[in-house]
C-alpha positions, 0 to 999 in steps of 0.5 A: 714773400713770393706774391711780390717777387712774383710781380716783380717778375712779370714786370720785368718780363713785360718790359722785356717784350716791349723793348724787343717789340719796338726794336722789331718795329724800328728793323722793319720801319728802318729797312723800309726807309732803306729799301724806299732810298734803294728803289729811287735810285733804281728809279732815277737809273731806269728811268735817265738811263744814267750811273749817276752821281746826282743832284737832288732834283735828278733824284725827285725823278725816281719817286714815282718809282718808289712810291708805285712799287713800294705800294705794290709790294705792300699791299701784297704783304699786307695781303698775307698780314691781315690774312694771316691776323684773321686766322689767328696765325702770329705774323709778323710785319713786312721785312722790306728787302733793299737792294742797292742799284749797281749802275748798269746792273738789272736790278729794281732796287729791292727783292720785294719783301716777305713776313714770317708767320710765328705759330704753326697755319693749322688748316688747308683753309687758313693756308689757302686764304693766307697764300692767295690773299698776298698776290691778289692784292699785288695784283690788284694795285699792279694793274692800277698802275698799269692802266695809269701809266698806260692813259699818261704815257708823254710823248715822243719828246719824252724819250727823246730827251733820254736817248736824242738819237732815237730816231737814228738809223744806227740807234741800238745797233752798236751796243747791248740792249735791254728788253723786257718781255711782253705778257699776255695782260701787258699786251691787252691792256696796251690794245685797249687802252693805246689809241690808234696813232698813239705813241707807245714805247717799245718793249726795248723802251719801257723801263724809261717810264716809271709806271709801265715799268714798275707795272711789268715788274709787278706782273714779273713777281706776281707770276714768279710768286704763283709758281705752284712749288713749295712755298712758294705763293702758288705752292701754299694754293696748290697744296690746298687745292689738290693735296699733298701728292697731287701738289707734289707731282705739279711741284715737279713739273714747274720745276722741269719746265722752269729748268729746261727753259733755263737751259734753252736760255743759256743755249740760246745766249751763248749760241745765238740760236734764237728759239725765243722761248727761254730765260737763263734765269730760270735756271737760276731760279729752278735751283733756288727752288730746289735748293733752299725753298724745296719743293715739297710743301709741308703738311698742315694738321687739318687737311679738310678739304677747302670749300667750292668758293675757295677753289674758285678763287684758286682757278682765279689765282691761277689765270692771274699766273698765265695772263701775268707770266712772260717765258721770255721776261728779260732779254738781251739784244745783241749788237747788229 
């Protein structure tokens, strides 16, 4: 008697787990397609510079969007993902993060996404390989999209058709205007790659074409994600670098940093001192660090020392940060 009752058990308990599998797979297929709906309309927005409502073919015109971030985002997942599945450390698929456009509101239809490892990472080795794997990939794909932005940029017909006045001596002098904040990767590859006599927008400009916006918003995330506190991408590579201590000590110095910019942002938005040299969204960011992501990394049980080549390949990461980085990404300009 217990032999069948047995069977009948684990039959039960498979067809349980099935069930939460394909209700889990259908969660990350139905925030994809949410998060796919929320990035053509940031796209449709950044690019006609319009609130909306809109027509279907206005719609078509936030796909190069969409497809180009979604891309991004999910090879830097997917970075993690396979990372993660060669260590034998359960994860699971991308949870894609949609955030519904507000009009007139900066935002880039989504918070990226994020997986959640389900078994404890065990060594320095699989956490390093693991953190460092997302934001390479990203990476990787992020300056594919610039570069080819970059090489189809349209002409000057292109924004005007956006903003007819442009060429006004009174253009952006009446209202608020956005600017994104250069890096030095961005500036590179325009020097490289802009032929003399060519037109490029402005930074003022920039999020009107889709690829170079997408391209400055995947550098913006990247160097977000490298930040060496907590768990952060960069904290996970920092602590399996130089140890717990001396990650700590980095942790605390991001954060200061990171916080005294925010204040010099505020200070500089509300009092028109114009240093130039910080972001009120620091702040914010500085106290979601401390806050909920904390800035203490917690340990792994094999605390092995990682290898010659995985430092390397730290040192690389961390070069990605800086030449990604922007202390200023997003300014405001205020009415002349």
């Amino acid at each position: 008697m217990p032999e069948p009752y047995g069977e009948n058990y684990h039959s039960t308990f498979s067809s349980q787990q099935v069930k939460i599998k394909k209700d889990r797979r259908l969660l990350h297929f139905t925030l994809f397609i949410i998060t796919f709906i929320t990035t053509t309309l940031a796209g449709v927005q950044w690019i006609s510079a319009s609130g909306g409502p809109y027509e279907l073919s206005e719609l078509l015109i936030g796909l190069p969007y969409s497809f180009s971030i979604l891309l991004i985002i999910t090879f830097h997942e997917f970075g993690h993902y396979f990372a993660a599945m060669y260590h034998k450390v359960k994860a699971t698929l991308p949870f894609y993060i949609p955030f519904p456009p507000i009009p007139y509101m900066i935002n880039f239809g989504t918070m990226g996404a994020v997986i959640k490892t389900k078994t404890r990472i065990q060594s320095k080795k699989a956490m390093f390989d693991i953190g460092v794997a997302g934001p390479i990939a990203g990476f990787v794909v992020t300056v594919a999209v610039l570069i080819y932005g970059i090489l189809n940029v349209p002409g000057i017909d292109y924004l005007l058709k956006i903003h007819p006045d442009y060429f006004d001596p009174n253009y952006g002098k009446e209202g608020y205007g956005l600017v994104f904040g250069d890096s030095i990767l961005f500036a590179f590859l325009r020097e490289i790659f802009v032929k003399p006599g060519q037109f490029f927008p402005p930074m003022s400009e920039v999020y009107h074409y889709p690829y170079l916006c997408v391209g400055w918003f995947g550098l913006f995330i990247t160097s977000m994600n490298m930040i060496p506190v907590g768990q952060l991408d960069g904290g996970h590579i920092s602590y399996s670098m130089f140890g717990e201590k001396t990650h700590y000590k980095i942790s605390v110095i991001a954060f200061l940093i990171m916080f005294v910019f925010g204040i010099i942002g505020f200070a500089d938005m509300f009092l028109e001192l114009n240093y130039g040299i910080g972001w009120s969204g620091w702040m914010f960011w500085a106290l979601i660090l401390y806050f909920v992501i904390k800035l203490k990394h917690p340990p792994v049980l094999d605390a092995t020392e990682i290898d010659f080549k995985r430092k390397l390949v730290g040192y690389f990461s961390f070069f990605i940060f800086l030449i990604s980085f922007s202390p200023m990404p997003i300014m405001i300009a205020l009415p002349q």
